[in-house]
VOGU-3710 file (C-alpha; in Angstrom, 3 decimals, decimal comma):
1> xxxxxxxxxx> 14,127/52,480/-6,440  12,321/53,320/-3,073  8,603/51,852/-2,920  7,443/56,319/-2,468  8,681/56,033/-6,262  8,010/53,005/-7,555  3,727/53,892/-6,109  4,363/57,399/-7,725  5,246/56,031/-11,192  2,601/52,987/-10,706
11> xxxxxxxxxx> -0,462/55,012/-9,926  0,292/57,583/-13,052  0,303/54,913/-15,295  -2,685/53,362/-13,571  -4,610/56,491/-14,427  -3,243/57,046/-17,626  -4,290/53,261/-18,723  -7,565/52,676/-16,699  -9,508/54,557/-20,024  -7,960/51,915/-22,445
21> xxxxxxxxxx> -9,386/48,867/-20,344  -12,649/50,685/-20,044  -12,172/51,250/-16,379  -12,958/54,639/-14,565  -10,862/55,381/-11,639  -12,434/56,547/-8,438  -12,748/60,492/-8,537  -11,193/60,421/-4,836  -8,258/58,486/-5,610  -6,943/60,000/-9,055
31> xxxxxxxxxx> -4,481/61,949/-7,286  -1,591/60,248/-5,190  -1,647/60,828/-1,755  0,725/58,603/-0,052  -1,153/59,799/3,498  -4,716/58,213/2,310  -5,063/54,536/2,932  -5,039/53,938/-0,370  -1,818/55,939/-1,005  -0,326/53,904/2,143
41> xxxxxxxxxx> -1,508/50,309/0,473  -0,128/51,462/-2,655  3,595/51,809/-1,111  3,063/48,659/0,878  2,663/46,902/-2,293  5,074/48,416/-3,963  7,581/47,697/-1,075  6,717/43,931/-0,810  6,843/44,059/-4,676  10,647/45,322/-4,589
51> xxxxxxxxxx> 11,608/42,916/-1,410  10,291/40,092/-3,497  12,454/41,599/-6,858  15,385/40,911/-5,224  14,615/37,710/-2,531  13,676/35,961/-6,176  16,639/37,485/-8,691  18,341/34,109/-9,518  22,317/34,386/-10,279  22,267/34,798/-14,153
61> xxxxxxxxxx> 18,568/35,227/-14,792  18,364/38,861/-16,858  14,694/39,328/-15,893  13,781/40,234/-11,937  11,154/37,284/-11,969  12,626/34,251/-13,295  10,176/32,049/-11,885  6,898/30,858/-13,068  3,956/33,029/-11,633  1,688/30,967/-10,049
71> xxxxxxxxxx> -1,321/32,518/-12,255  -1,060/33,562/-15,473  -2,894/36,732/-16,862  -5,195/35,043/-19,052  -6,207/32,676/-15,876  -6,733/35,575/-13,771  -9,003/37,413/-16,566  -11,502/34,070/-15,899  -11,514/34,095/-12,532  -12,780/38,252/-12,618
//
């Protein structure tokens, strides 16, 4: 998967969830455009996201992030 795609499918679910957490997405950004900064941060991400996916695959491991996160999502949530 190229980080263009990976972005694509990330913001549209972004959108399509930000209602259900009671979060309102910015009127300028609810359509993808990989030229805006935020469309350009968005593959960034995404790319460093997919270079880490495979740097941290471990022989055997059937998930893409075997190890531990260094924050969980609960931990996060307090910090917010």
């Amino acid at each position: 998967m190229k980080a263009l795609n990976l972005a694509l499918h990330f913001h549209e679910a972004y959108e399509r969830l930000a209602p259900t957490f009671g979060y309102e997405t910015r009127d300028d950004t609810k359509a993808f455009d990989p030229r805006s900064k935020n469309g350009q941060l968005m593959i960034a991400v995404c790319d460093e996201l997919l270079s880490r996916v495979e740097t941290l695959h471990e022989p055997g491991c059937m998930e893409p992030f075997c190890c531990e996160p260094q924050i969980s999502i609960g931990e996060a949530s307090e910090e917010a």
